[in-house]
C-alpha positions in Angstrom: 0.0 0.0 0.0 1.6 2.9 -0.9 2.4 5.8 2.2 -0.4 8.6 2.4 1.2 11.9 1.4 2.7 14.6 4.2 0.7 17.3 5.2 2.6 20.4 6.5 0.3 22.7 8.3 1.3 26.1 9.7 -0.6 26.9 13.4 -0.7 30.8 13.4 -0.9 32.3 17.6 0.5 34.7 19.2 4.6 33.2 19.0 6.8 34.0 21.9 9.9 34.8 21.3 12.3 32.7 19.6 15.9 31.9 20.4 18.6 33.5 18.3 19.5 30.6 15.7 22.2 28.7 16.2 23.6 29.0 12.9 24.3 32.3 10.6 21.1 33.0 9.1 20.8 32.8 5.2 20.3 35.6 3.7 17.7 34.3 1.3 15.7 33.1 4.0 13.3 33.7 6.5 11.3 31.2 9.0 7.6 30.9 8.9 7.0 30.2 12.8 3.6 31.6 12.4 3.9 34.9 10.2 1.6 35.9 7.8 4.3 37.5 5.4 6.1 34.4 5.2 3.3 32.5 3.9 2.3 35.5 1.4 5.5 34.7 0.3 4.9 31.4 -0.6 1.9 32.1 -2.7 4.0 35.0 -4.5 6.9 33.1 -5.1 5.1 30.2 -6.1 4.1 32.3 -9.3 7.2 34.0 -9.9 10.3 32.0 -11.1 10.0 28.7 -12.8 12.5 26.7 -11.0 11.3 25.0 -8.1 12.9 24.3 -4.7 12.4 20.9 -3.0 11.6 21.3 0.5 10.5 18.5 2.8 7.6 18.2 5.0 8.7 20.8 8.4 11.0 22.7 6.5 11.9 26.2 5.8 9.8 29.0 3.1 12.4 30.3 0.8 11.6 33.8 0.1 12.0 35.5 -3.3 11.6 31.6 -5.1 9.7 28.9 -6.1 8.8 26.8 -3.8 7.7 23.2 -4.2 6.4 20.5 -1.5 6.4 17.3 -3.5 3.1 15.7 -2.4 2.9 17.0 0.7 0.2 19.9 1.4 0.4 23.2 3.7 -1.8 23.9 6.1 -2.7 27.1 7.3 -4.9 27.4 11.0 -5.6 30.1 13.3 -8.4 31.1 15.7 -7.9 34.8 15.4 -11.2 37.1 14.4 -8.9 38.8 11.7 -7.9 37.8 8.6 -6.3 35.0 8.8 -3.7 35.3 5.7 -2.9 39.1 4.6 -0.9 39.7 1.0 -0.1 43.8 0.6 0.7 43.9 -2.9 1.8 47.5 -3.3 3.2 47.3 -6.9 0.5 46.9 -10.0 0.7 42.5 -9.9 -1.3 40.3 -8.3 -1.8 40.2 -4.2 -2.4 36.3 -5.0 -3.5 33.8 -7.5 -4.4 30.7 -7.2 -3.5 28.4 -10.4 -4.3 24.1 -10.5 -2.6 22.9 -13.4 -0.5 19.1 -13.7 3.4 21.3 -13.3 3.6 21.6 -16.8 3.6 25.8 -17.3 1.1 26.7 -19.4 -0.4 23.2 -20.1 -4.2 22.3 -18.4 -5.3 19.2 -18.4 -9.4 18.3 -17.3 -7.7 16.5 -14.2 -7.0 19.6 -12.1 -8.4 21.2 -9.2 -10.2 24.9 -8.5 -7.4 27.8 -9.0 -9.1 29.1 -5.6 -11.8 27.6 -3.6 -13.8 29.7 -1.3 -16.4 28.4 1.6 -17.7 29.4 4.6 -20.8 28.2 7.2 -21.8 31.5 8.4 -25.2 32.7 6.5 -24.2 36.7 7.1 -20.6 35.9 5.3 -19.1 35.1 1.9 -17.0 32.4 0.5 -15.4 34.5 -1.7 -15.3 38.8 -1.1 -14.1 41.3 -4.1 -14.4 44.3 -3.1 -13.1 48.1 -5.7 -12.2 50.6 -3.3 -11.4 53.2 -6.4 -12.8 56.9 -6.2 -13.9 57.2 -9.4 -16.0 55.6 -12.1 -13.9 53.5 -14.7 -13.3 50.1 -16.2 -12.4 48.3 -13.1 -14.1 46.0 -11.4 -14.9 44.1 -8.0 -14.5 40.5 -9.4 -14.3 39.4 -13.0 -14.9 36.1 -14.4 -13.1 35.2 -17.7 -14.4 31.8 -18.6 -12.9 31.3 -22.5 -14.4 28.3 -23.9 -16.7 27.6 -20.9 -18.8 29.5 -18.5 -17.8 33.2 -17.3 -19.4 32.2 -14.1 -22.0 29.5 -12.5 -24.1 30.2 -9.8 -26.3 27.7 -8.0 -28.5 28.2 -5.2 -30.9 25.6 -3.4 -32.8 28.0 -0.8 -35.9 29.5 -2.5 -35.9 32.4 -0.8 -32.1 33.0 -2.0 -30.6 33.9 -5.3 -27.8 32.5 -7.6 -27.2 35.6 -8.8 -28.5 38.9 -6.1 -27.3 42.6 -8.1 -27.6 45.7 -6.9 -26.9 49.3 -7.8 -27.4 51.5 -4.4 -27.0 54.6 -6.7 -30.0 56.2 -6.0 -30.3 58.7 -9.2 -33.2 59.9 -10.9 -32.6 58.3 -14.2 -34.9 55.5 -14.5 -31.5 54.0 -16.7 -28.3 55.5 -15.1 -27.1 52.6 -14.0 -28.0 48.7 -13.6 -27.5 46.4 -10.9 -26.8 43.6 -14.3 -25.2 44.6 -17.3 -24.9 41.9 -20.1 -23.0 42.2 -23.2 -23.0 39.5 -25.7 -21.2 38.4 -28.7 -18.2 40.8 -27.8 -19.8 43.2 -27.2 -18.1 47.1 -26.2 -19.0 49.9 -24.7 -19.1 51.6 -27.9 -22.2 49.4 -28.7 -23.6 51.0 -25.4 -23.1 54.3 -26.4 -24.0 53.8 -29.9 -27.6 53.0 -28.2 -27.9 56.5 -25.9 -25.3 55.4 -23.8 -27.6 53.8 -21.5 -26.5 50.0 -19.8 -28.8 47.6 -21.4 -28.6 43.7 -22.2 -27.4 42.6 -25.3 -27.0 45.0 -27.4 -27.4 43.2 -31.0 -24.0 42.2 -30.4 -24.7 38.5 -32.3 -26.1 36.4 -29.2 -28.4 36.7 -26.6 -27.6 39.1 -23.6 -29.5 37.1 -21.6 -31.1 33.8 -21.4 -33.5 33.0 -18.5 -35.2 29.5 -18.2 -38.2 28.6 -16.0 -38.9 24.7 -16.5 -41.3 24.5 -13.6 -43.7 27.2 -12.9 -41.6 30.2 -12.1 -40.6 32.8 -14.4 -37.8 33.2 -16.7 -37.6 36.6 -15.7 -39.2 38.6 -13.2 -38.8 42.7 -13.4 -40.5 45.0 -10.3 -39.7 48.4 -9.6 -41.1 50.7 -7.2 -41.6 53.7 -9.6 -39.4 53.0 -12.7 -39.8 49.6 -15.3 -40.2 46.6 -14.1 -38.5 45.2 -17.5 -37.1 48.0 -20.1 -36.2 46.9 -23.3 -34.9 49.0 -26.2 -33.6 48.5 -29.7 -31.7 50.5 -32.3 -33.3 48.0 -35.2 -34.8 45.1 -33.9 -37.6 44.2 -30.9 -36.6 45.6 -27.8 -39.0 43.3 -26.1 -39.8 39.9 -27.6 -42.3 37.5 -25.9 -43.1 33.4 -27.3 -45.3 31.1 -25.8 -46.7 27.4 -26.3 -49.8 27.9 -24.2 -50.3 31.3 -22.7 -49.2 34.9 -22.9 -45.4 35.8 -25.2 -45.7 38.9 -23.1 -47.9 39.9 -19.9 -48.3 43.6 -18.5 -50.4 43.8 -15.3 -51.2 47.4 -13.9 -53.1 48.3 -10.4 -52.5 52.0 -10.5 -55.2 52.6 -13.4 -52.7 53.2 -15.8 -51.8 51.4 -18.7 -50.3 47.5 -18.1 -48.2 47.6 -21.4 -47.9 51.2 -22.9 -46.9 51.6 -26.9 -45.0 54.6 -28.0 -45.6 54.6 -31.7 -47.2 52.3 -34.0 -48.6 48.7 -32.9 -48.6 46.0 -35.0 -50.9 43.0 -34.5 -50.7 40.2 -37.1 -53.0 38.0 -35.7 -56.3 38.7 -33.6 -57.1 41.1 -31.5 -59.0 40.0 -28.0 -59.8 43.7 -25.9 -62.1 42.7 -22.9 -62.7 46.4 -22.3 -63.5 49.5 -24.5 -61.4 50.6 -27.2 -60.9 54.3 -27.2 -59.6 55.6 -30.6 -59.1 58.8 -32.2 -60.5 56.9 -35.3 -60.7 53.3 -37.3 -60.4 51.8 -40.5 -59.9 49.2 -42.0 -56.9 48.3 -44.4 -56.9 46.0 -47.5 -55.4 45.6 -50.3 -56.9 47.2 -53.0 -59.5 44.9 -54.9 -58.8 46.7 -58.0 -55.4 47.1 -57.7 -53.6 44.6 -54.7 -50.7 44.6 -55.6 -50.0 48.3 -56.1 -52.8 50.1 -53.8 -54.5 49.8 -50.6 -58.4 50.8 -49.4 -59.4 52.0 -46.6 -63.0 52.3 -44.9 -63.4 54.0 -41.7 -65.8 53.0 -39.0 -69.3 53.8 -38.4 -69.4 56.0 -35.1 -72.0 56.7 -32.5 -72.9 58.0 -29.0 -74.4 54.9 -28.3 -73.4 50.7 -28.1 -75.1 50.4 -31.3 -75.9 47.2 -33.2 -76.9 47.3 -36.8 -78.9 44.8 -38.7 -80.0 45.0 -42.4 -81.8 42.6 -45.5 -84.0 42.7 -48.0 -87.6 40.9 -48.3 -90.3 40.1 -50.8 -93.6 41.8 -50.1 -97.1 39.4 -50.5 -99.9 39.4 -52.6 -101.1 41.6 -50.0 -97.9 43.7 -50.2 -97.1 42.9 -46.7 -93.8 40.6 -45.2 -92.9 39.3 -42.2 -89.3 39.6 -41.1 -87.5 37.4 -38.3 -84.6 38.2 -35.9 -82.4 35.6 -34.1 -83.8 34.5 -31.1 -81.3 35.7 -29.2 -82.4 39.6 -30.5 -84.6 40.9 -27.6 -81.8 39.8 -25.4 -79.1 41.5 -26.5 -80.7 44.7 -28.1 -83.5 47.9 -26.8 -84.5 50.7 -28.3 -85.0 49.6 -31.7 -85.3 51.5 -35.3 -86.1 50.6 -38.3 -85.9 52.0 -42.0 -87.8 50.8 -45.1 -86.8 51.7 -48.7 -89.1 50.6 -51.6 -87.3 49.3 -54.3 -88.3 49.3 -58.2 -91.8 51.8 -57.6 -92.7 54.0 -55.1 -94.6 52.8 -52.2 -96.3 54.1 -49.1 -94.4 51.4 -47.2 -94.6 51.8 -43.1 -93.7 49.2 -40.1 -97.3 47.8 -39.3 -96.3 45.4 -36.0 -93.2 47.1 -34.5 -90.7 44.5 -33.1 -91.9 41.9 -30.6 -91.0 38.7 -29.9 -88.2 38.3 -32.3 -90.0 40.0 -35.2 -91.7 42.6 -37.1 -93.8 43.0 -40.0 -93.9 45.3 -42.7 -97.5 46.5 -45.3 -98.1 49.5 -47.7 -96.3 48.1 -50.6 -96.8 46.3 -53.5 -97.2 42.7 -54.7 -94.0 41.2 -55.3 -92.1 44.1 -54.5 -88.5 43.9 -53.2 -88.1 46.4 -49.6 -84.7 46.9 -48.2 -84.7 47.1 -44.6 -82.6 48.5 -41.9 -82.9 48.1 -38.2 -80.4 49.3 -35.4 -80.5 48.8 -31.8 -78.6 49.2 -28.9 -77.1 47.1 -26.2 -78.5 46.0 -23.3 -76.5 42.7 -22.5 -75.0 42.7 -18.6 -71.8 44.2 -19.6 -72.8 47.0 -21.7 -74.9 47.9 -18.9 -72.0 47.9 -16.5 -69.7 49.4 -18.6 -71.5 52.5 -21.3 -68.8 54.8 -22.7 -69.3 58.8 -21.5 -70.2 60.7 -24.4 -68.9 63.6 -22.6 -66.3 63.7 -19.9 -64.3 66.5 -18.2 -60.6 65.8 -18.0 -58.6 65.5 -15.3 -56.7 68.1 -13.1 -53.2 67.0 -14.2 -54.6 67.5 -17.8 -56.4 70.2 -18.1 -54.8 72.7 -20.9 -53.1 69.7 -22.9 -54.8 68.1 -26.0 -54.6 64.5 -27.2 -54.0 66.2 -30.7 -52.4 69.3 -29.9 -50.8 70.4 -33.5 -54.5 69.7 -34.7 -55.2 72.7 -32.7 -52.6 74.9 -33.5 -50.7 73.9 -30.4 -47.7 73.2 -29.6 -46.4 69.7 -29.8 -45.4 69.8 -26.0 -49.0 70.8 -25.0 -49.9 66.8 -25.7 -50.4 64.7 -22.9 -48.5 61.7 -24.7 -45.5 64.5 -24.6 -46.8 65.4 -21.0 -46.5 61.2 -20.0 -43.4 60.6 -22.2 -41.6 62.9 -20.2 -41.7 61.5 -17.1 -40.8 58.0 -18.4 -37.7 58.3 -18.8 -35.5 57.6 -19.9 -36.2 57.3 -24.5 -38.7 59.5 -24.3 -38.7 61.1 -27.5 -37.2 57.9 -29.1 
């Protein structure tokens, strides 16, 4: 059975004096009896010349070389409330690095350890601290992850009331996007790309991939965005979506509002290419609808606007062949009454003229028409309005006096000779920052 390798470890207390040695001391050498420089040392040294220096298991730190203990490894305890190894670094290196490779410089193999392993048991601590301490703003950073051909970083977390990742930004500006507590940049990404966009950090700025990818295979959310006053989510592009939503089975994108205000808000035009489901009222400055031009489709368009009123009209039209008697019969669904009161209806005599009148007036699903001749074609027309439970619970003002906050601002203001900033789009768009005019 072959011998179980050596472990060296270092005990660091308070050390009481030592004994003047009994040799000449070396000049290249200094004795880690419990100091925290010597052992600094060894990490620095460890890094800095190539040729190593065999020293068995109990022996002596050679400062200012490489250091090498076979298979043995060095351990490092103390009970102090400090830190328990210090490196000053006070030239522009590295205070210490921590590299697992097979000996070979340069050469990795899928064999070796972690570079540097951080854990602790204490939930208030951290296994591993960066911290900037720089003055100003710049390039630097707290920790950076390089990960080359694999992940940049991996994060796990099995409490689920904890994080993998937790980011924050305690700048407390004004600027709904002066800062972010992520930043992702993909496909190489720069900062020129940033400022090519407003300057504002954002995720992903078209740089070829995704900034970010989020993945909810139970039933959590790949991405969850509150704020307090600001966007829960904001997403911007120079040329493609700045927000894109896909489902299987439910909603590609869901806005939810409790203020009263809008739950997803569209500055400029919407486009809809499939159908349209509005369980509330539509308010509009106007409606059409667009079609290629029967005439002409492939050069023209035609347009029809809507048919307005200050009621929740229904309309309802035909045509019917008068009797012998020059009278007809017409039927409504049965469903008619139901939905539909105060009912009109207009008669037009076609072919001759005829003294044509409604001789029942609607009942029951039906009404009947006399005065005109045998044979004779009428057209009819018949509107009505509403009267089903939500139409009831729900009519549309015709007139309505507007708000404080928006009194002397127009939803059309250049229509009126006003100003453009006298709108209360430009009134709104102002205050949600930041794009507002974009």
């Amino acid at each position: 059975m072959a011998a179980e390798p050596l472990t060296e470890t270092i005990v660091v207390s308070d050390p009481a004096p030592e004994a003047p040695p009994a040799e000449p001391a070396r000049s290249r050498r200094s004795i880690l009896g419990a100091g925290l420089a010597g052992l600094a040392g060894l990490v620095l040294g460890s890094l800095g010349r190539p040729q190593a220096t065999e020293a068995a298991a109990g022996g002596s730190l050679i400062m200012g070389a490489s250091n090498s203990a076979g298979t043995t490894n060095t351990d490092l305890a103390t009970n102090s409330t400090g830190t328990a190894l210090y490196v000053h670094q006070n030239g522009t290196g590295t205070a210490v690095r921590g590299i697992a490779n097979n000996g070979i410089a340069g050469f990795f193999t899928s064999s070796n350890g972690s570079g540097v392993s951080g854990v602790v048991a204490n939930n208030t601590k951290y296994g591993v601290y960066g911290g900037n301490d720089a003055l100003t703003h710049g390039t630097g950073a707290a920790m950076r992850a390089a990960g080359e051909q694999n992940h940049g970083l991996v994060a796990t977390t099995a409490d689920v009331n904890s994080y993998a990742i937790k980011a924050t930004n305690t700048n407390a500006g004004t600027d709904a996007l002066a800062g972010a507590g992520i930043r992702v940049l993909a496909g190489g990404g720069t900062d020129a790309d940033i400022a090519g966009l407003g300057g504002y950090p954002a995720a992903g700025e078209f740089c070829g991939a995704a900034g970010v990818i989020a993945v909810a295979t139970g039933s959590g959310n790949g991405v969850y965005g509150a704020s307090d006053s600001g966007f829960g989510v904001y997403g911007y592009s120079n040329s493609g979506m700045g927000v894109y939503g896909s489902s299987n089975s439910a909603y590609g994108v869901y806005g939810y509002s409790t203020s009263g205000a809008a739950s997803v808000y569209c500055d400029g035009d919407g486009y809809v290419t499939g159908n349209l489901y509005v369980v509330g009222n539509v308010s509009k400055a106007g409606g059409s609808f667009k079609i290629d031009h029967p005439l002409d489709p492939a050069n023209k368009f035609l347009y029809h606007s809507f048919v307005e009123s200050p009621d929740m009209k229904n309309v309802y039209d035909g045509v019917v062949t008068l009797d012998a008697k020059g009278e007809a019969a017409v039927a409504l669904p049965v469903w008619f009454d139901a939905l539909n009161r105060d009912t009109r209806i207009q008669l037009t005599a076609v072919g001759q003229f005829s003294p044509l009148y409604v001789k029942t007036k609607l009942q029951n699903g039906a009404f009947s028409i006399a005065g005109g001749k045998a044979g004779q074609d009428v057209y009819w027309q018949l509107t009505g309005i509403r009267q089903d439970a939500w139409a009831d619970a729900h009519r549309i003002p015709v007139e309505e006096e507007k708000p404080t906050a928006e009194r002397g601002l127009y939803l059309h203001p250049t229509e009126h000779g006003q100003a453009a900033a006298k709108g209360i789009d430009a009134v709104r768009h102002a205050a949600m920052k930041p794009h507002a005019s974009k």
